[in-house]
KOLMI-717487 format. One record per residue: residue in one letter; z, x, y of N, C-alpha, C in turn. Coordinates in pm, whole numbers, padded with zeros to 5 digits, always signed. Layout:
KOLMI-717487
aZXYZXYZXY ...
end
This chain:
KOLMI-717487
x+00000+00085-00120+00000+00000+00000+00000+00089+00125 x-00081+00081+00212-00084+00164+00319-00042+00077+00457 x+00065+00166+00507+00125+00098+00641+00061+00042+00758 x+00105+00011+00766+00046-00095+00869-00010-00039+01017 x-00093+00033+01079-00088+00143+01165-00074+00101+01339 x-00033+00196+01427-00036+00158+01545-00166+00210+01624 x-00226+00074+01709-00301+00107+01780-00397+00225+01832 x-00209+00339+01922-00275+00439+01986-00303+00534+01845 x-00240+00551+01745-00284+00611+01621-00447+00628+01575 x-00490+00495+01596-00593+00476+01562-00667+00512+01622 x-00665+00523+01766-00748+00584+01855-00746+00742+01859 x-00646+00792+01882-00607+00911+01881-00666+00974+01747 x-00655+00876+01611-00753+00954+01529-00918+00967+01548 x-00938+00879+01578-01073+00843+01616-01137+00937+01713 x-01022+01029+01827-01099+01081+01927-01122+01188+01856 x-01025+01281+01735-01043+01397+01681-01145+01415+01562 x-01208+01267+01556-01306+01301+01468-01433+01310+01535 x-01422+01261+01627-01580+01227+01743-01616+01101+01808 x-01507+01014+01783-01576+00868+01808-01426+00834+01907 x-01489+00735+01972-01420+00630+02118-01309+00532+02039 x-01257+00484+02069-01196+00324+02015-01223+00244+02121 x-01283+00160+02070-01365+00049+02144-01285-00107+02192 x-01155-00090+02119-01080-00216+02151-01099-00297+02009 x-01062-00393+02029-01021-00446+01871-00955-00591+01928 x-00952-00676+01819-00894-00824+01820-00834-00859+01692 x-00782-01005+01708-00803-01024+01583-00876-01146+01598 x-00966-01144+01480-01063-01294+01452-01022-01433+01416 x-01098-01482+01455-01073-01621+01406-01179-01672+01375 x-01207-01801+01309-01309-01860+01213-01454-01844+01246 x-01473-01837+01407-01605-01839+01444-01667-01714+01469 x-01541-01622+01450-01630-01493+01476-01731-01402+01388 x-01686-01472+01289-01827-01446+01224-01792-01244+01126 x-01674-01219+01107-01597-01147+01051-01627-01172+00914 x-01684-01075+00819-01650-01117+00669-01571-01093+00592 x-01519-01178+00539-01434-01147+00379-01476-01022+00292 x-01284-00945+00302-01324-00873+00238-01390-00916+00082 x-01418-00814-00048-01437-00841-00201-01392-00904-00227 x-01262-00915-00226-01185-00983-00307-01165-01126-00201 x-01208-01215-00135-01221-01297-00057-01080-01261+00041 x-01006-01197+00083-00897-01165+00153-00982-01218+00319 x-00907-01251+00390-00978-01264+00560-00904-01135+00644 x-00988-01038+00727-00949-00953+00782-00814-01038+00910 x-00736-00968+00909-00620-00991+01020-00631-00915+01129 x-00708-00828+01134-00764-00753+01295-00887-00645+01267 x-00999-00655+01395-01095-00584+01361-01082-00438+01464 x-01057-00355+01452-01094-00230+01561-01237-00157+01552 x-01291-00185+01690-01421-00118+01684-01426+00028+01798 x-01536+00074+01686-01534+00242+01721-01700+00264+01781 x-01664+00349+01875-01865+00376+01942-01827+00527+02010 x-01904+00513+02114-01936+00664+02254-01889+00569+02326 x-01869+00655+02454-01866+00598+02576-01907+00749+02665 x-02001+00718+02710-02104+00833+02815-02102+00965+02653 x-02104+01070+02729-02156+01220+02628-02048+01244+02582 x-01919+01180+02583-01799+01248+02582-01783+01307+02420 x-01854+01173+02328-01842+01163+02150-01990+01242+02113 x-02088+01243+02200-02176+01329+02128-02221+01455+02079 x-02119+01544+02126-02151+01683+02095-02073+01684+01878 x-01999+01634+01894-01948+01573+01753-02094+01520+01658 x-02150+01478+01697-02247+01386+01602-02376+01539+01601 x-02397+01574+01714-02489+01680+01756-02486+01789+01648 x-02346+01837+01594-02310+01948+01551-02295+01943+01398 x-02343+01808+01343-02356+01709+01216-02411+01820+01128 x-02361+01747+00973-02530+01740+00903-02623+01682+00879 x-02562+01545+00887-02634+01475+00941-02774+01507+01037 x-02686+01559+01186-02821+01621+01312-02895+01711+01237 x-02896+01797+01130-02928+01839+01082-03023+01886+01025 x-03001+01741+00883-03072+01763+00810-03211+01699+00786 x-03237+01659+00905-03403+01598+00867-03444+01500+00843 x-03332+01396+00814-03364+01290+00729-03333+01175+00825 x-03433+01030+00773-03356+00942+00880-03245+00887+00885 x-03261+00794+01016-03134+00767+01022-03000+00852+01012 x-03010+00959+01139-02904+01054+01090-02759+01035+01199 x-02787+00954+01283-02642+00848+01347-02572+00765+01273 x-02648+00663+01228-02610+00574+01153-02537+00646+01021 x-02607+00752+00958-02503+00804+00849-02406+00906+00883 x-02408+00943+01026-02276+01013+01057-02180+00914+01101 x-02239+00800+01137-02138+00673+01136-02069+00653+01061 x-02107+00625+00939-02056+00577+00814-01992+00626+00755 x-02005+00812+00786-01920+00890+00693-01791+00923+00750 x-01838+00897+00916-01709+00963+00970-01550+00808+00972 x-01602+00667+00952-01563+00548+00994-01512+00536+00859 x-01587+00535+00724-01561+00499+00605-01420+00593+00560 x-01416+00728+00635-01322+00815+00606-01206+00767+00676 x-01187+00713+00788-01085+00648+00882-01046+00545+00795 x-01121+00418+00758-01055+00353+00684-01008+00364+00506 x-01103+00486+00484-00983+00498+00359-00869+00538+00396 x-00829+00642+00506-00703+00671+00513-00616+00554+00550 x-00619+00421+00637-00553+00303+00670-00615+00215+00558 x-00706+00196+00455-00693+00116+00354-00748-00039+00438 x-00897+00008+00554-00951-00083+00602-01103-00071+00565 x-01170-00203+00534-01332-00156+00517-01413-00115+00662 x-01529-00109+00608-01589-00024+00762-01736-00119+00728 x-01758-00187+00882-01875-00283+00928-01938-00216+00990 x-02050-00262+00955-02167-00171+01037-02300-00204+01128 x-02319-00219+01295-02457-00250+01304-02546-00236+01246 x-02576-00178+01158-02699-00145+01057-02715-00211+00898 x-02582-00252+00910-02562-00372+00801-02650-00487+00830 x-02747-00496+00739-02818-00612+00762-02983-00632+00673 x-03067-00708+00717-02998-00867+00736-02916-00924+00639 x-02831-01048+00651-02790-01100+00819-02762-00974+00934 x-02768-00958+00988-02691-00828+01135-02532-00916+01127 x-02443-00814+01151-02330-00859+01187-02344-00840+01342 x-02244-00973+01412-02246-00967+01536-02207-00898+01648 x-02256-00768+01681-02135-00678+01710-02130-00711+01841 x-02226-00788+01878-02207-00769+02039-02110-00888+02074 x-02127-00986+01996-02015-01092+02003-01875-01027+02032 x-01859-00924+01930-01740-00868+01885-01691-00773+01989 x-01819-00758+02052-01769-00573+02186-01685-00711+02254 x-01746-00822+02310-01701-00910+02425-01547-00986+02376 x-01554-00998+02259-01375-00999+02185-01300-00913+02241 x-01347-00757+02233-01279-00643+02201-01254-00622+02355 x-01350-00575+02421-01259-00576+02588-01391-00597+02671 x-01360-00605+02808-01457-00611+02926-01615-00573+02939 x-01684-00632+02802-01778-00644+02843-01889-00768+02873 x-02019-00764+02951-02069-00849+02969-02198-00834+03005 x-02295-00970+02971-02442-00953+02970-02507-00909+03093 x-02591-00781+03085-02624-00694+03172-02774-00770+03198 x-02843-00787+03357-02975-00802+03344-03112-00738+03248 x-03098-00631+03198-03180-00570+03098-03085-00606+02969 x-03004-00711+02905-02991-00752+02807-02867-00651+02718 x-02853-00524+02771-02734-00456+02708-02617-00521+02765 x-02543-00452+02730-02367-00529+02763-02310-00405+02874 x-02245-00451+02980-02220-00399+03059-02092-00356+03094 x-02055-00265+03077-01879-00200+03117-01826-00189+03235 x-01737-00241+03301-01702-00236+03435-01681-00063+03487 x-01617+00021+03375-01631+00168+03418-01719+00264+03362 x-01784+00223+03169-01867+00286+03143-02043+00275+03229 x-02042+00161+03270-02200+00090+03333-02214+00064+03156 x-02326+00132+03178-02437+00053+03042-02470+00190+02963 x-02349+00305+02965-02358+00397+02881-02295+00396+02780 x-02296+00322+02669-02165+00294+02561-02235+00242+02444 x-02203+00272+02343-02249+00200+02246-02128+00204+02137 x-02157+00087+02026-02079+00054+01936-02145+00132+01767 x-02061+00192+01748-02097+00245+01626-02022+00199+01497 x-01968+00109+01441-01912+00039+01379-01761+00004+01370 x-01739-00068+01307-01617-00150+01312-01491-00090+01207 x-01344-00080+01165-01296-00109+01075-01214-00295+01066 x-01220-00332+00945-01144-00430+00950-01007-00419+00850 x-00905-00465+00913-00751-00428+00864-00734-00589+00757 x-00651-00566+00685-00544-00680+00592-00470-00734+00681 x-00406-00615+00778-00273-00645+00840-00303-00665+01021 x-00212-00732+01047-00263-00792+01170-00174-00662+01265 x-00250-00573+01323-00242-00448+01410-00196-00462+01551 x-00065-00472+01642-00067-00469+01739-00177-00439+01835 x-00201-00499+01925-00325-00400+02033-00283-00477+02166 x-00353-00387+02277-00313-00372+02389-00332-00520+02430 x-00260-00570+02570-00327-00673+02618-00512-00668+02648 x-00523-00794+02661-00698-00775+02653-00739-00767+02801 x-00818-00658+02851-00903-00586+02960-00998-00748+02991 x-00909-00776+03101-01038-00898+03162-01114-00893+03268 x-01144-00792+03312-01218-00725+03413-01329-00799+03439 x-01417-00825+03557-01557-00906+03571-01653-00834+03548 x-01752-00916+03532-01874-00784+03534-01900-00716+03659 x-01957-00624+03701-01990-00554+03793-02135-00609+03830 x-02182-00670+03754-02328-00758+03778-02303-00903+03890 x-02207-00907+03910-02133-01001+03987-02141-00988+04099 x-02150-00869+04099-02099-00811+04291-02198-00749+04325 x-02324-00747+04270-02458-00626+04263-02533-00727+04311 x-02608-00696+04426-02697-00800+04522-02811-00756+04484 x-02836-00602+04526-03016-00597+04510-03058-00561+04381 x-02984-00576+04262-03018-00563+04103-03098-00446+04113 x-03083-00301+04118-03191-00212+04090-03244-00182+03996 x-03153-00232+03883-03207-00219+03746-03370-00252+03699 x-03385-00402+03800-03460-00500+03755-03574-00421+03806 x-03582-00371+03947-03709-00265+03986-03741-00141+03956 x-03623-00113+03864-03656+00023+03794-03785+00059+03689 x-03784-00043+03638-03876-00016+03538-04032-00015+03592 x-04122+00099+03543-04238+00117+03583-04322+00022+03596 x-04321-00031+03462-04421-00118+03397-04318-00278+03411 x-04269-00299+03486-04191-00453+03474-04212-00514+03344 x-04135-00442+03249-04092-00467+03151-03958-00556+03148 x-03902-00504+03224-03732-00608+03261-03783-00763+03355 x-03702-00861+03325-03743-00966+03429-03585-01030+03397 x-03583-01095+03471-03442-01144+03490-03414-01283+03388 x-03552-01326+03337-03495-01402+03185-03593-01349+03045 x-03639-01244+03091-03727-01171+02958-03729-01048+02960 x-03713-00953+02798-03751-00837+02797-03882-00845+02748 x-03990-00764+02775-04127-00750+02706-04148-00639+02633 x-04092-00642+02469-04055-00518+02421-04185-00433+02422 x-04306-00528+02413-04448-00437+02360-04423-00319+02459 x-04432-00406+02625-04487-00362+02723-04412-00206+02790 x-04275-00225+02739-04205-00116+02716-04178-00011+02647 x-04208-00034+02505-04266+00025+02427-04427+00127+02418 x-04457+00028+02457-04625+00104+02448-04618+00162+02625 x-04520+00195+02713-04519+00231+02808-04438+00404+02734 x-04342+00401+02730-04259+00485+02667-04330+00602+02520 x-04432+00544+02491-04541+00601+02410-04621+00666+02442 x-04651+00645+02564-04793+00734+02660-04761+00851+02714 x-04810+00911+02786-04827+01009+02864-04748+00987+03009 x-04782+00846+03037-04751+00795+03196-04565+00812+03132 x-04539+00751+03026-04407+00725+02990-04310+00859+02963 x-04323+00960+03007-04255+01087+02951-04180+01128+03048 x-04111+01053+03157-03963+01062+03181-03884+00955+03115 x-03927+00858+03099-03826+00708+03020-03806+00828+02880 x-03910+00844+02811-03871+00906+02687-03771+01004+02674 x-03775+01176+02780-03711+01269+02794-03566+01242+02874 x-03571+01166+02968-03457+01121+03031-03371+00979+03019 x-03441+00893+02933-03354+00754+02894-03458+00699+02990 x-03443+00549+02964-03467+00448+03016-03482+00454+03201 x-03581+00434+03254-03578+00411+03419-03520+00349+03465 x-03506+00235+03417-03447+00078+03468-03291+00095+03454 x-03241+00157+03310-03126+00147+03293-03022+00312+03409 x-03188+00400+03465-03088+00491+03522-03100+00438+03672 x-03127+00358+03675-03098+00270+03809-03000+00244+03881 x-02912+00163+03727-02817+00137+03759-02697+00209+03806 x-02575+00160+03948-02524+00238+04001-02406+00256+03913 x-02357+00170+03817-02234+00160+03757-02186+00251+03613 x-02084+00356+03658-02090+00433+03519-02170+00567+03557 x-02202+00556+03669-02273+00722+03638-02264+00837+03616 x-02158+00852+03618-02089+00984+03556-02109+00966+03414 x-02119+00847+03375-02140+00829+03167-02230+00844+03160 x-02347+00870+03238-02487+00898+03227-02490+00971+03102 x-02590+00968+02962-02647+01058+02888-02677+01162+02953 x-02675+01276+02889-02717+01382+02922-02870+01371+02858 x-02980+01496+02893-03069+01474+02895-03119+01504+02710 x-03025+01586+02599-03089+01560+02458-03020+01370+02424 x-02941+01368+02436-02874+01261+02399-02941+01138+02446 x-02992+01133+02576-03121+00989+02621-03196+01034+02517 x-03311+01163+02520-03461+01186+02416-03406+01111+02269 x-03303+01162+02202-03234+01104+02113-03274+00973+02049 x-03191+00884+02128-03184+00742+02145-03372+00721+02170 x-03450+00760+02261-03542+00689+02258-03672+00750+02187 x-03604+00848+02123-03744+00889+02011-03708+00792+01888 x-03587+00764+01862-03568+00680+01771-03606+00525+01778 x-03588+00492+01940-03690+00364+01992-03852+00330+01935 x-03878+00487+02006-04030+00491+01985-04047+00488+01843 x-03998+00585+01740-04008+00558+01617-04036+00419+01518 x-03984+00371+01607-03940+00197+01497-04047+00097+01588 x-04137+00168+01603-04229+00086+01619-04331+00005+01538 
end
């Protein structure tokens, strides 16, 4: 039987392996949380990601980064998350679990202050839109955690949306993304700062800039964009 763990524990392990703690809840019926094997219902979920470059030199230094093969985030995810919860005796959820997809973005907006950004990512009142979720553990035992971060969005108070004119090719619109048009922009020749430096639209934005990617860590993320085409 493994004890029941505290919060900052969990985090504090989490920072020495490479990964953020993302905040955590506990679920209830609609969240869409699965049963563990044995039909048990998780009693609290803690989710783990980045927040700006701080977790990537960890993943960078992999074997994952390594070794050549795909998908080499996603399986430094898994190895480093699956190892956290064997030691607390929690399973480990995964964006990449799928189909069905588990809902993670449902779950970031459980977990603390985030909210729907005009280009469709989720928006952090201090990260901006540099953060991502790299999977979940789910506990037996119902885990103390902090009060919940109810912060507004920062999209609230943002008048001239620069995000929305960032993009070359007006790919962003304020009720549509046009993945082709962004895609097959980011593919070309014309597209080889979005590719080398991240997204235009998203370095627009004023919020979080110090979490800015650094410049392997954007190429990263969007060679793997371009890839999955």
């Amino acid at each position: 039987m493994n004890p029941t763990p505290h919060f900052e524990a969990l985090c504090s392990d989490a920072e020495a392996v490479g990964l953020a703690c993302r905040g955590g809840f506990h679920p209830e019926s609609g969240d869409g949380v699965p049963a563990f094997a044995d039909g048990g219902a998780a009693a609290t979920l803690v989710l783990y990601g980045f927040v700006g470059s701080r977790q990537w030199p960890a993943f960078a230094a992999s074997t994952e980064r390594a070794d050549g093969l795909p998908n080499a985030l996603d399986r430094w995810s898994r190895r480093v998350i699956d190892a956290l919860g064997a030691r607390y005796g929690a399973a480990g959820l995964y964006p990449s679990d799928g189909p069905p997809w588990l809902p993670f973005q449902r779950w970031a907006r459980r977990a603390g202050p985030l909210h729907h950004s005009p280009l469709g990512i989720l928006i952090h009142p201090e990260f901006g839109l540099w953060h991502a979720f790299r999977g979940a553990l789910a506990f037996r035992a119902r885990v103390a955690l902090p009060e919940r971060d109810r912060r507004p969005s920062p999209c609230e108070s943002c008048v001239d949306k620069p995000c929305l004119a960032g993009c070359p090719v007006g790919a962003v619109k304020p009720d549509r993304y046009d993945h082709g048009a962004c895609l097959d922009h980011v593919s070309s020749r014309a597209g080889a700062d979005c590719l080398e430096s991240g997204c235009r639209a998203r370095r627009r934005c004023p919020v979080g800039e110090v979490f800015r990617y650094p410049a392997a860590q954007a190429a990263f993320h969007m060679e793997a964009f371009v890839r999955r085409r």
